[in-house]
N, C-alpha and C positions, 0 to 999 in steps of 0.2 A: 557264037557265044560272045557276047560283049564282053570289055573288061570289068565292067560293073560286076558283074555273076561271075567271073575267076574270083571277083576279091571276096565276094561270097561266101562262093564254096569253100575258097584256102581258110578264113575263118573261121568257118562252119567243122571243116575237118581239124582243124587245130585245136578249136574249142573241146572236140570229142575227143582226140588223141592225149591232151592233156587231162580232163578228166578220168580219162581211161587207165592213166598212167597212174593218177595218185589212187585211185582205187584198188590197185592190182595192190602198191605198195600199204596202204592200212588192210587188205585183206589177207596177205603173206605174210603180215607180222602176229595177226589175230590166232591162227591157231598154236603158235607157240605159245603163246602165254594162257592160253584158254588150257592146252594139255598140261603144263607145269603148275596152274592153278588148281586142277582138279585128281589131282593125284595124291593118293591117301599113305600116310607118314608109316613107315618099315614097321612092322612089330619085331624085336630081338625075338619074341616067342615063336615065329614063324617059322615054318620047316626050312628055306633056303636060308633065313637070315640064323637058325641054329648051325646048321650046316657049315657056315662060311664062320660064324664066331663073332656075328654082326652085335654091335651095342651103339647106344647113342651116342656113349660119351667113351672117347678114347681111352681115359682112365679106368673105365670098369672093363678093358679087356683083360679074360685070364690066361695071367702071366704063364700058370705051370702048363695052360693046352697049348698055348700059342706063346713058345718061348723067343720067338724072332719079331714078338710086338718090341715098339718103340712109341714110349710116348708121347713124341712130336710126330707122329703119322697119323692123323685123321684124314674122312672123307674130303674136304675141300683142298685135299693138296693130292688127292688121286686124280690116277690117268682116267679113272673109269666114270669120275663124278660129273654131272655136266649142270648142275647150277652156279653160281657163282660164289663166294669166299662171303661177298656181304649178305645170301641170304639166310636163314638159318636151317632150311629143309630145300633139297631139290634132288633131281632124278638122279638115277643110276644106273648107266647099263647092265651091272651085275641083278640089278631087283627091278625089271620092266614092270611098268605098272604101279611104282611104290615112289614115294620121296624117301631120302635118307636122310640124317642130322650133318650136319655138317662137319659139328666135332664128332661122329660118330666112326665107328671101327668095323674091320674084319680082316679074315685071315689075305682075302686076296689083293690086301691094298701092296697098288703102284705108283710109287712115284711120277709128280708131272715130272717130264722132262723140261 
């Protein structure tokens, strides 16, 4: 094999390896956001979201059921919340399947640490 066809092939494989490479990384960020977009907002009327004492907005939790609310505790400052603070709806382990509000409540909120 000449050196002509080394510098070839080393090309050839590097041209594929870095293609390869940026593709892995826009296809592993693609279904994150495809699942967080497609996920439909909590209803408070819903059986787990009654259960728990879920509301959108922290303010309308009731005080005389849920006497250990505090109303600087919302969803985006739970351990269990996994969107972020700047959006207004994202996931929650506690409701697979559902987006929460962000200022929104329930009984099993924890603090991030």
């Amino acid at each position: 094999m000449s050196q002509h066809e080394n510098d070839e092939s080393r090309r050839h494989f590097l041209k594929i390896a870095a293609g390869t490479a940026a593709a892995a990384v826009v296809f592993a960020a693609m279904p994150k956001r495809a699942a967080a977009a497609g996920l439909p907002h909590l209803s408070p009327s819903a059986p787990q979201a009654q259960a728990l004492g879920y509301v959108d907005n922290t303010a309308q939790a009731d005080q005389a059921k849920f006497p250990n609310h505090k109303i600087n505790q919302y969803c985006g400052d739970c351990a269990f919340y996994q969107g972020t603070a700047a959006e207004q709806w994202g996931p929650c382990q506690l409701f697979p399947g559902n987006d929460v509000h962000v200022k929104g409540w329930c009984s099993a909120h924890k603090m991030k640490k």
